[in-house]
N, CA, C and O atoms as CSV, one atom per row, in Angstrom:
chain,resi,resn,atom,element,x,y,z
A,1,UNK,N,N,102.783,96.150,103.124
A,1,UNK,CA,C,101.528,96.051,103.840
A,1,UNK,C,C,100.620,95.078,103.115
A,1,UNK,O,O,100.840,94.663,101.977
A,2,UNK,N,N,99.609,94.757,103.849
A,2,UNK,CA,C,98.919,93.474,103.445
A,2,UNK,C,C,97.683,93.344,103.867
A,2,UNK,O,O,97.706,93.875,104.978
A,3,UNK,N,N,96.637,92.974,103.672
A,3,UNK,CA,C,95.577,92.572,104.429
A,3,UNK,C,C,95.214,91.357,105.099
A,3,UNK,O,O,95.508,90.261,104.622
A,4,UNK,N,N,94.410,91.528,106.497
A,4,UNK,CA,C,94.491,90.239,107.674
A,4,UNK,C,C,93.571,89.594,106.771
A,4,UNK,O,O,92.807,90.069,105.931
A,5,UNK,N,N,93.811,88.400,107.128
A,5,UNK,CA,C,93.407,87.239,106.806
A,5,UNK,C,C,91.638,87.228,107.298
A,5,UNK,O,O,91.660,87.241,108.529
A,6,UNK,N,N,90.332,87.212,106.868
A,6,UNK,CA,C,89.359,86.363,107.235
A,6,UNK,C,C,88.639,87.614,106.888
A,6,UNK,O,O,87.885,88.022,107.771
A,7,UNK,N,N,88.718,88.431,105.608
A,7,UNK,CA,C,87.440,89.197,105.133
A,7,UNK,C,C,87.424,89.193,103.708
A,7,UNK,O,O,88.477,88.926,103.128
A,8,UNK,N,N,86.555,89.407,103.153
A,8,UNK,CA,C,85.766,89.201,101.618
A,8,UNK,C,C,85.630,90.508,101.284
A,8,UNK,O,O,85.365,91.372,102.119
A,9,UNK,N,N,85.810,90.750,99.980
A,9,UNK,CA,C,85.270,91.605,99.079
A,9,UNK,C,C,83.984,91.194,98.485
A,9,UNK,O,O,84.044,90.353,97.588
A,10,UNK,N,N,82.740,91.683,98.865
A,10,UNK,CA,C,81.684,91.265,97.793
A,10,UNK,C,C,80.718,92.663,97.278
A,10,UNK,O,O,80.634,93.829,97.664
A,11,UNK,N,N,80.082,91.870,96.234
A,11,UNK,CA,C,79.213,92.711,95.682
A,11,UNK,C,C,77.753,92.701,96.199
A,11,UNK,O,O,77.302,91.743,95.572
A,12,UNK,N,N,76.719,93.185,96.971
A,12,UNK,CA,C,75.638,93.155,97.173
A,12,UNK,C,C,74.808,94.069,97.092
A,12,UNK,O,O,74.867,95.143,97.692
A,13,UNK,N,N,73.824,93.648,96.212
A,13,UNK,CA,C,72.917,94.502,95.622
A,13,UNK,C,C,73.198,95.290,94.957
A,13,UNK,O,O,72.414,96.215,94.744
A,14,UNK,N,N,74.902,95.210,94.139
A,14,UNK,CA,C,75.170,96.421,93.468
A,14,UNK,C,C,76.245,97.539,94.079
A,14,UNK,O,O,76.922,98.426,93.560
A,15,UNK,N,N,76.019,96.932,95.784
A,15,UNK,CA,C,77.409,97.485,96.537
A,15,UNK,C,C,78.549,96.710,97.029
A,15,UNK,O,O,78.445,95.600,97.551
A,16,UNK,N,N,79.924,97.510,96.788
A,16,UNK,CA,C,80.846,96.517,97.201
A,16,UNK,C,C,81.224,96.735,98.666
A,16,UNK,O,O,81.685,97.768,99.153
A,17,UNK,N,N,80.988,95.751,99.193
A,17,UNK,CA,C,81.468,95.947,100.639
A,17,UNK,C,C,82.678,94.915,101.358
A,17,UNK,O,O,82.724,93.909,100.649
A,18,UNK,N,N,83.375,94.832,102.161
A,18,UNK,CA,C,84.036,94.358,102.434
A,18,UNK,C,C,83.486,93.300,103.992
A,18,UNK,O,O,82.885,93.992,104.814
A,19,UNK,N,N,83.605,92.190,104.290
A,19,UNK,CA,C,82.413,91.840,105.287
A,19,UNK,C,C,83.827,90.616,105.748
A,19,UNK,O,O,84.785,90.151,105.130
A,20,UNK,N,N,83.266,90.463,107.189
A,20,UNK,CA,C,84.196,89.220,107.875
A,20,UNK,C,C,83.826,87.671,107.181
A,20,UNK,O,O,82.761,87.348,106.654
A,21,UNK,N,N,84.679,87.092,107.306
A,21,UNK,CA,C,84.288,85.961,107.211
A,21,UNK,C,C,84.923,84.728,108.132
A,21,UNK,O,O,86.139,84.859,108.276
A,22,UNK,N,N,84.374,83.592,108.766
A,22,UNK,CA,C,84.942,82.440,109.192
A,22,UNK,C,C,84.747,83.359,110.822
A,22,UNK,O,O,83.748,83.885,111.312
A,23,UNK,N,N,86.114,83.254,111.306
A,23,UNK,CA,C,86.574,83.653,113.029
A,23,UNK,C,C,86.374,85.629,112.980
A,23,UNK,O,O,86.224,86.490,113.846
A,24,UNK,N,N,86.452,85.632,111.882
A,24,UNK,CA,C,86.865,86.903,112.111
A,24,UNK,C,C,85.383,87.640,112.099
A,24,UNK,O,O,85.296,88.866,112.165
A,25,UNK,N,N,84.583,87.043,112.037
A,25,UNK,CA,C,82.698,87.488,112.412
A,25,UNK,C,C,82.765,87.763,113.703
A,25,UNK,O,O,82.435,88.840,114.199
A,26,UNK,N,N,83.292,86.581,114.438
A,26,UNK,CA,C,83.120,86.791,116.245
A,26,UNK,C,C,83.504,88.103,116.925
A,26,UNK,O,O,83.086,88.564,117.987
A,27,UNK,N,N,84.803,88.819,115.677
A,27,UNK,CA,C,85.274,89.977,116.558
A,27,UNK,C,C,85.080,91.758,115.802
A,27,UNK,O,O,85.157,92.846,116.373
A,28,UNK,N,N,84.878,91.510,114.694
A,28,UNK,CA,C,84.305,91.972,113.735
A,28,UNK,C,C,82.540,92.510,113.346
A,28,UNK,O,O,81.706,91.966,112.623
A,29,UNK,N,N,82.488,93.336,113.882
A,29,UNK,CA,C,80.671,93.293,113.690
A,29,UNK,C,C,80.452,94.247,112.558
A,29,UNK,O,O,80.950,95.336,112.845
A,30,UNK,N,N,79.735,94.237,111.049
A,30,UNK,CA,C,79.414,95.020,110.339
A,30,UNK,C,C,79.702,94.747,109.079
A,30,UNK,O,O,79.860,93.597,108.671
A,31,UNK,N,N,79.823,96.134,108.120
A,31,UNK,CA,C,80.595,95.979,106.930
A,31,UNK,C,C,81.598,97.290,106.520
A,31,UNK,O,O,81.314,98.461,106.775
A,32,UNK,N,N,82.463,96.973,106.038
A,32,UNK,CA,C,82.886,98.228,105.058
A,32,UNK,C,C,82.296,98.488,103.911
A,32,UNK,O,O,81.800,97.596,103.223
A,33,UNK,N,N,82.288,99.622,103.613
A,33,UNK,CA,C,81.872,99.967,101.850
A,33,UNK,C,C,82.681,100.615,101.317
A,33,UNK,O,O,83.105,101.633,101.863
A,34,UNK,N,N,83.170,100.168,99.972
A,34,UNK,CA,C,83.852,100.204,99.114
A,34,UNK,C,C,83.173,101.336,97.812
A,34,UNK,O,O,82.217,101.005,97.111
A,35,UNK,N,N,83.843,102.601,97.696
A,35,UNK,CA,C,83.654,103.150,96.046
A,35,UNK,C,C,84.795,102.189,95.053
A,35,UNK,O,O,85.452,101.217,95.427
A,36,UNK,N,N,84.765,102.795,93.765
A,36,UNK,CA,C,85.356,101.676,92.793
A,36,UNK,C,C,86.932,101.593,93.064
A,36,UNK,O,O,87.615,100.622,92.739
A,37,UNK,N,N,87.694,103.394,94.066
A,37,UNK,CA,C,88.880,102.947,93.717
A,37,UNK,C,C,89.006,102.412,94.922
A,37,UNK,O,O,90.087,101.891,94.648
A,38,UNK,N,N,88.837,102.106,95.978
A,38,UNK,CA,C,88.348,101.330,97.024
A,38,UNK,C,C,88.957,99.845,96.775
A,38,UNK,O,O,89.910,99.211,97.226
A,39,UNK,N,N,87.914,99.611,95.818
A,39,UNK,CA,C,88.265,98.092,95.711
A,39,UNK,C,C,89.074,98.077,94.389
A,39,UNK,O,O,88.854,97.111,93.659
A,40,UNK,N,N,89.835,98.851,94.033
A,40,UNK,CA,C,91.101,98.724,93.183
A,40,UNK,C,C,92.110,98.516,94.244
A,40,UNK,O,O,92.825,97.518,94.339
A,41,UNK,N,N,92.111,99.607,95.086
A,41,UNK,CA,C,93.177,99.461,96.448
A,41,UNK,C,C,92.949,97.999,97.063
A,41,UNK,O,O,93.920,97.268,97.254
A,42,UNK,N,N,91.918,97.675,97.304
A,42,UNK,CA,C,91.787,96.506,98.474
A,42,UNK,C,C,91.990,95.059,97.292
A,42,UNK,O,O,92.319,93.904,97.562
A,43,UNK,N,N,91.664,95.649,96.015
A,43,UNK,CA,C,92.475,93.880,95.482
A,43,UNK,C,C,94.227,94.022,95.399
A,43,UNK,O,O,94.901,93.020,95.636
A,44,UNK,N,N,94.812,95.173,95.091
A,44,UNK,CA,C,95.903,95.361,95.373
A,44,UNK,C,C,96.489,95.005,96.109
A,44,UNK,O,O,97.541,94.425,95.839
A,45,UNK,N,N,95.935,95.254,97.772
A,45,UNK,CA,C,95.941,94.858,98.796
A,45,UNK,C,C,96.241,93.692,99.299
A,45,UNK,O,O,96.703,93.570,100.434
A,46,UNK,N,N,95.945,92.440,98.282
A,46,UNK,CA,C,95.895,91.284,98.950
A,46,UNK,C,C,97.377,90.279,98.511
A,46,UNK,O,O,97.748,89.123,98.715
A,47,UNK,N,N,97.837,91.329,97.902
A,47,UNK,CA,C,99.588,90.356,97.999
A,47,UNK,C,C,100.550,91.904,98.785
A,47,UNK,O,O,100.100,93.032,98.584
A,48,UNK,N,N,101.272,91.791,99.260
A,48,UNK,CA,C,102.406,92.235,99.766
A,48,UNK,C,C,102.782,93.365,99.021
A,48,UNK,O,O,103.612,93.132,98.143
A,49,UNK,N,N,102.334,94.727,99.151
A,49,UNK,CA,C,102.196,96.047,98.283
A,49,UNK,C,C,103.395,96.802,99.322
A,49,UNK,O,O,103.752,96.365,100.416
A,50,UNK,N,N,103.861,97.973,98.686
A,50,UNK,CA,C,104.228,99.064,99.879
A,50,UNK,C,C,103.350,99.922,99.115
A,50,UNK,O,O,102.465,99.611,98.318
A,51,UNK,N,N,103.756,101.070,99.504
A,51,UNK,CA,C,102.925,102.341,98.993
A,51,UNK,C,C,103.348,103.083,98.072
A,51,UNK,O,O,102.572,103.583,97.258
A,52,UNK,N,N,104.446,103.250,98.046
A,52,UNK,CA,C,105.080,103.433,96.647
A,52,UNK,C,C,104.636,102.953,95.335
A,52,UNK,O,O,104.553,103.596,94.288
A,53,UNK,N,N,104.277,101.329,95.627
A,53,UNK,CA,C,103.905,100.471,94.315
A,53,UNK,C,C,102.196,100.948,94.343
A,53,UNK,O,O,101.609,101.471,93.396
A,54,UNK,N,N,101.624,100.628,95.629
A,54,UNK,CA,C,100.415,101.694,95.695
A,54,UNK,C,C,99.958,102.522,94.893
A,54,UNK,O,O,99.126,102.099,94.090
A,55,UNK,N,N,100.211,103.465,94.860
A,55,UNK,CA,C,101.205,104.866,94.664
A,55,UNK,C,C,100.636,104.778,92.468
A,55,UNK,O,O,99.765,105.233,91.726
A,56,UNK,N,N,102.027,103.768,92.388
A,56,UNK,CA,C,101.863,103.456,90.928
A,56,UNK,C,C,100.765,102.827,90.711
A,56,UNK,O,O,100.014,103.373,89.903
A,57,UNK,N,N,100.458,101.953,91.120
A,57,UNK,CA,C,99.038,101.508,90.341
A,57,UNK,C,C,97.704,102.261,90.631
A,57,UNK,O,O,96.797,102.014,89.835
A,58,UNK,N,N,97.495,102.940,91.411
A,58,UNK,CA,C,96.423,104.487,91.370
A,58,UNK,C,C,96.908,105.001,90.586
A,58,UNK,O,O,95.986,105.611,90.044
A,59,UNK,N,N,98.064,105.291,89.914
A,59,UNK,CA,C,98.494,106.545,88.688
A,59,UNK,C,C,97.903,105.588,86.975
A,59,UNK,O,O,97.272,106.106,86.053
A,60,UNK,N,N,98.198,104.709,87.030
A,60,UNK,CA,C,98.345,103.567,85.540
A,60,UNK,C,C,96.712,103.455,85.820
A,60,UNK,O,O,96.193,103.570,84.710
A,61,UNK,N,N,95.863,103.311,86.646
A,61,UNK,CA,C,94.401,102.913,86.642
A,61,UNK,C,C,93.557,104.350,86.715
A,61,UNK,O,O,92.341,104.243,86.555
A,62,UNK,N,N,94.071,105.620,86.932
A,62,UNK,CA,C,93.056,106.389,86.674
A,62,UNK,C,C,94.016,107.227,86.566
A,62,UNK,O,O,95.236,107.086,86.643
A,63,UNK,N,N,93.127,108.424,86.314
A,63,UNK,CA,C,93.587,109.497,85.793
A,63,UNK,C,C,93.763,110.549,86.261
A,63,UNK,O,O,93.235,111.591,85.872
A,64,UNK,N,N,94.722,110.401,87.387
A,64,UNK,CA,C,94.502,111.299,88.496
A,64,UNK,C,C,95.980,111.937,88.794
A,64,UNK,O,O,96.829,111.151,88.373
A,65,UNK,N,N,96.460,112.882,89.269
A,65,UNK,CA,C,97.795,113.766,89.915
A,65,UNK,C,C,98.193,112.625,91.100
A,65,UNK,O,O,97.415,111.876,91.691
A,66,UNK,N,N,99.635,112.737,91.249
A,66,UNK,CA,C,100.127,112.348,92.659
A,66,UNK,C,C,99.692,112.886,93.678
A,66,UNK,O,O,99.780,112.010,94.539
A,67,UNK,N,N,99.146,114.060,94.268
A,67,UNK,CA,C,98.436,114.712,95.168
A,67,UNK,C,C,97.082,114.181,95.214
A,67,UNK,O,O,96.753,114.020,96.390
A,68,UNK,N,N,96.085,113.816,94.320
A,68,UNK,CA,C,95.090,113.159,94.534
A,68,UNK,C,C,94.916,112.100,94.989
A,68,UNK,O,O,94.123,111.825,95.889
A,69,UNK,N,N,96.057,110.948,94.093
A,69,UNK,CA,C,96.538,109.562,94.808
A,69,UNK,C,C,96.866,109.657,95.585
A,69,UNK,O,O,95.922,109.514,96.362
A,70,UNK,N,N,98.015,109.904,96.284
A,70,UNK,CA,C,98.311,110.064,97.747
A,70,UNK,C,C,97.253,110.186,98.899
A,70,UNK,O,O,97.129,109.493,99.910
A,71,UNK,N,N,96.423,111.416,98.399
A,71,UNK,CA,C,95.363,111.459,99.751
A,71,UNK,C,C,94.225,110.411,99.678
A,71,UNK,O,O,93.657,109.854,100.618
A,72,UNK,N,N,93.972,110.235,98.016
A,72,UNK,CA,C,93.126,108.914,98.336
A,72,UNK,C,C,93.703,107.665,98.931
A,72,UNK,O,O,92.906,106.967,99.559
A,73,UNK,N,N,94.805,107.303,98.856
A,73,UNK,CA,C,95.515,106.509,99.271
A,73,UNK,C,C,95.728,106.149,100.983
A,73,UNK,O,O,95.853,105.087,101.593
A,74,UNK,N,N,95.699,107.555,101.394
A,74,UNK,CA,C,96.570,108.070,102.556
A,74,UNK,C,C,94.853,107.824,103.570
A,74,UNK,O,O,94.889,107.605,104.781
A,75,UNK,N,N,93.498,107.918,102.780
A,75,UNK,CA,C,92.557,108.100,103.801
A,75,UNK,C,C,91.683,106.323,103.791
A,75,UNK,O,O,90.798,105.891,104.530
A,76,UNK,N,N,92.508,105.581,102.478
A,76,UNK,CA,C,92.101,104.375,102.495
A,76,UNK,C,C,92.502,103.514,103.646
A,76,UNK,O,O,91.869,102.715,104.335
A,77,UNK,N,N,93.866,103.957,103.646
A,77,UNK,CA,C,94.596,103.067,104.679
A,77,UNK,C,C,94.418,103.461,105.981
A,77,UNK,O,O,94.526,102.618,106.871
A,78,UNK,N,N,94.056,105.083,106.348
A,78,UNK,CA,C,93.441,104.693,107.841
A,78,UNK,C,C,92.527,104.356,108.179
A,78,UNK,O,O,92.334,104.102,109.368
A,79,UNK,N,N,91.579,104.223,107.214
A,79,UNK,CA,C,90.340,103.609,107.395
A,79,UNK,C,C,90.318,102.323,107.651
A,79,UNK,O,O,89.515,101.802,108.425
A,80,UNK,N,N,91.485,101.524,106.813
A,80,UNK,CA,C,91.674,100.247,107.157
A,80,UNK,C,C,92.396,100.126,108.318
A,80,UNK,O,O,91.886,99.105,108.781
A,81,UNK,N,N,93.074,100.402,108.956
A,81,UNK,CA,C,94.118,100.774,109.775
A,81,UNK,C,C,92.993,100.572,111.077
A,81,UNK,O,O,92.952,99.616,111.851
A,82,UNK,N,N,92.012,101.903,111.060
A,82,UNK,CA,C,91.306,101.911,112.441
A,82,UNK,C,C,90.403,100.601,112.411
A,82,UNK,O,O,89.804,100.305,113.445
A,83,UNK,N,N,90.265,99.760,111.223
A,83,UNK,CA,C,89.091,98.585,111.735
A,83,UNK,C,C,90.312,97.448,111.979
A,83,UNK,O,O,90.074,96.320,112.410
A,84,UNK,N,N,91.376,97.832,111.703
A,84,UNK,CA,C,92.145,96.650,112.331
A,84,UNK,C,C,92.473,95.804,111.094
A,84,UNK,O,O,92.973,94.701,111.313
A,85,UNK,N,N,92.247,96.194,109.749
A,85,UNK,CA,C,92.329,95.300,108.278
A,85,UNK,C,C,93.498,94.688,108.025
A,85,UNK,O,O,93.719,93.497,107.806
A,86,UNK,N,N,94.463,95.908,108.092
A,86,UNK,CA,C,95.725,96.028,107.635
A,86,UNK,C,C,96.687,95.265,108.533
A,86,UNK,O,O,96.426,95.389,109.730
A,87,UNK,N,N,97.781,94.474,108.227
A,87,UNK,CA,C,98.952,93.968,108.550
A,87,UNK,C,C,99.847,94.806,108.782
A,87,UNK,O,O,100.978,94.432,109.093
């Protein structure tokens, strides 16, 4: 899995949000917001991951059970999923 092409990760005002950029403004209205493991997932995100490898790098970056990763994992991606992010 992967992320579509034509949105940004930025920081504003201290929040990270995820925002369209270029073509993808025209169909796209708003922003996402990002907590920190958020945008651990979504830089992950931007080369060719499965979830498995997912999976591992939520375990090596915090300090958390496979049951925690998983569901954080599991509620990132439909979130991305329902705005249409994800490949």
């Amino acid at each position: 899995m992967k992320m579509v092409e034509g949105f940004s990760l930025r920081t504003i005002a201290g929040t990270n949000v995820v925002v369209p950029v270029g073509k993808a403004n025209i169909s796209f209205k708003g922003m996402i917001t990002l907590n920190d493991s958020g945008v651990f997932m979504w830089k992950q995100l931007q080369s060719d991951i499965n979830d498995s490898e997912l999976l591992q790098a939520m375990l090596e970056e915090y300090d958390i059970d496979d049951q925690t990763a998983k569901a954080d994992i599991r509620e990132f991606l439909d979130t991305l999923t329902r705005a249409g992010l994800l490949e």
